[in-house]
N, C-alpha and C positions, 0 to 999 in steps of 0.2 A: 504494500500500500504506500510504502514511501515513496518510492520511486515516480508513478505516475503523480503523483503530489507536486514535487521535486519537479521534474518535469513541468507542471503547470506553472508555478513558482519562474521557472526561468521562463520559459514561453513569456509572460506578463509582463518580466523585468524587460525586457526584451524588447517589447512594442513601444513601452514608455518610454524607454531612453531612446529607440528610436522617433518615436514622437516630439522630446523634447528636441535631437538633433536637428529633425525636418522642420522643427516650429524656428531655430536658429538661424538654420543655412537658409531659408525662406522668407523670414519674418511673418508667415500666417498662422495667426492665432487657433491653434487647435482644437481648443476649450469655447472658442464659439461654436464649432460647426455639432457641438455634442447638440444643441438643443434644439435647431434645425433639423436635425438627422432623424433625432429622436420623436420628432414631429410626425415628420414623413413617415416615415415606418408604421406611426401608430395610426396616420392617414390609409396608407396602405393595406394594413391590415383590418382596418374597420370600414373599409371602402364596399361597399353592395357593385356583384357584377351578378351580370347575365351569362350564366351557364347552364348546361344541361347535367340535372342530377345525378346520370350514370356518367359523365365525364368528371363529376367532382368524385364521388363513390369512387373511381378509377387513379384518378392524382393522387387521394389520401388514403388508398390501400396500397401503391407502390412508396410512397412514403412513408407510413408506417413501415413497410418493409424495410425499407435503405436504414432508419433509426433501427429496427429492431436486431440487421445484421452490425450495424455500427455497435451496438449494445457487446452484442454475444462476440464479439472480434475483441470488446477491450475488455471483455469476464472475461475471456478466456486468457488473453495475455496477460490479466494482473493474477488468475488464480493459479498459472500452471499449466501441468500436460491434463490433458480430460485424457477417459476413458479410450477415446478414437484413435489417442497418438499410439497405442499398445498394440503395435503390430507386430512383433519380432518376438520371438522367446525359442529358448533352448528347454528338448524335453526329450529323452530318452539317449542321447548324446547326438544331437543332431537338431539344427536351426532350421524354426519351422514361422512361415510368414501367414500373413493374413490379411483381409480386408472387411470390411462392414458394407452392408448394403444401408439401401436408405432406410432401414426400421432397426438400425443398429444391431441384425443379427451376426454372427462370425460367419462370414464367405470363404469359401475356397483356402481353407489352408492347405500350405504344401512345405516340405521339406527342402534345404540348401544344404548344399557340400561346406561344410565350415572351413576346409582350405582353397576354394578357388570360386566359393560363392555362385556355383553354379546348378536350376535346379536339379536333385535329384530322379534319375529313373526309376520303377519300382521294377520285381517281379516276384510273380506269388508261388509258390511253395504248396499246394494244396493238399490238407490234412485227412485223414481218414480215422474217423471215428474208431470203426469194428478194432484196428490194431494196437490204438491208442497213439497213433501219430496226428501230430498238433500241426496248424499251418499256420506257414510266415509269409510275412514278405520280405524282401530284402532289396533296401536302398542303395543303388549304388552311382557315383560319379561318372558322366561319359566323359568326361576331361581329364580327372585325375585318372580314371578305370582302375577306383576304386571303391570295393564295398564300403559304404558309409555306417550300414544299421542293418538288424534283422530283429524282426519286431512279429510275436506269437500275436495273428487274426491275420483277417482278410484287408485288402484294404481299406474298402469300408468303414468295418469297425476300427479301424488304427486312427482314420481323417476323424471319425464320430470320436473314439477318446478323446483327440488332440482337444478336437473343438470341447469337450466336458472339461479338462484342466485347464481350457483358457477361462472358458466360462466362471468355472470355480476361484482362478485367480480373477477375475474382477467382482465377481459377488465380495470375497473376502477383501477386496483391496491391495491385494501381494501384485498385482501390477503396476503401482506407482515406484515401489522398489528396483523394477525391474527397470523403467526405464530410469531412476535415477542414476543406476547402477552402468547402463548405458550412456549417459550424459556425465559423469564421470570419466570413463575411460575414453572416449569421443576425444 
């Protein structure tokens, strides 16, 4: 909270001393033109016009919009990373990425090569119940061609864990850690 404060603070000093300069190098009185202006404006904004009620309903719903993104652009920068910056995490020894769609469910996660950050290819292992052989899949690098992971399900259920432990890190909050942990070593 200080900082956008600070920020405004200098912003202020700022315009006055440029004001006082420009009233200097000029000689025009700056302190008239407040009462003038201040006219106008309230002229303007109490002025009756002639407009059509869906063009006004129109101006002041993209308006409201432009404040309400302006709003959520400076929460977000005075409070932090949200929820949405929490795309990256390490889970089975292998970095696995992600995205949100627009009702903020976990999209499409997938696996990277932690040396050459390239995605991972899978291939499945398929299990047989009667002998009590279990199926894998296993991850592996086309760059480095090397196996990265081998992970007991199909893939399926491995993409459905993943998304369950991301999920579970943001219910609990253990994803703030993560990315601070991240913007540490950055």
């Amino acid at each position: 909270m200080q900082k956008p404060l600070r920020e405004i603070a200098v912003g202020v000093a700022i315009v006055v001393i440029g004001g006082v300069v420009l009233q200097q190098l000029t000689g025009i009185s700056l302190v008239g033109w407040v009462g003038p202006m201040a006219t106008w404006v309230w002229d303007a904004c109490s002025a009756s016009i002639t407009m059509p009620r869906w063009l006004f309903a129109l101006t002041a719903l993209v308006a409201l919009s432009a404040v309400w993104n302006t709003y959520s652009a400076y929460r977000k920068s005075s409070t932090g990373p949200s929820k949405h910056d929490y795309v990256e995490d390490h889970f089975d020894g292998l970095v696995w990425r992600w995205s949100y769609d627009f009702s903020g469910a976990i999209k499409e996660p997938w696996c990277f090569c932690p040396a050459c950050d390239s995605m991972l290819v899978y291939s499945e292992e398929p299990g047989d119940s009667y002998v009590g052989k279990r199926a894998f899949v296993h991850f592996t690098c086309e760059v480095c061609g090397v196996r990265r992971g081998s992970l007991e399900g199909d893939r399926r259920y491995i993409v459905a864990r993943i998304q369950r432990m991301i999920d579970r890190k943001l219910r609990v909050g253990e994803w703030r850690a993560v990315i601070e942990s991240k913007q540490k070593g950055a």
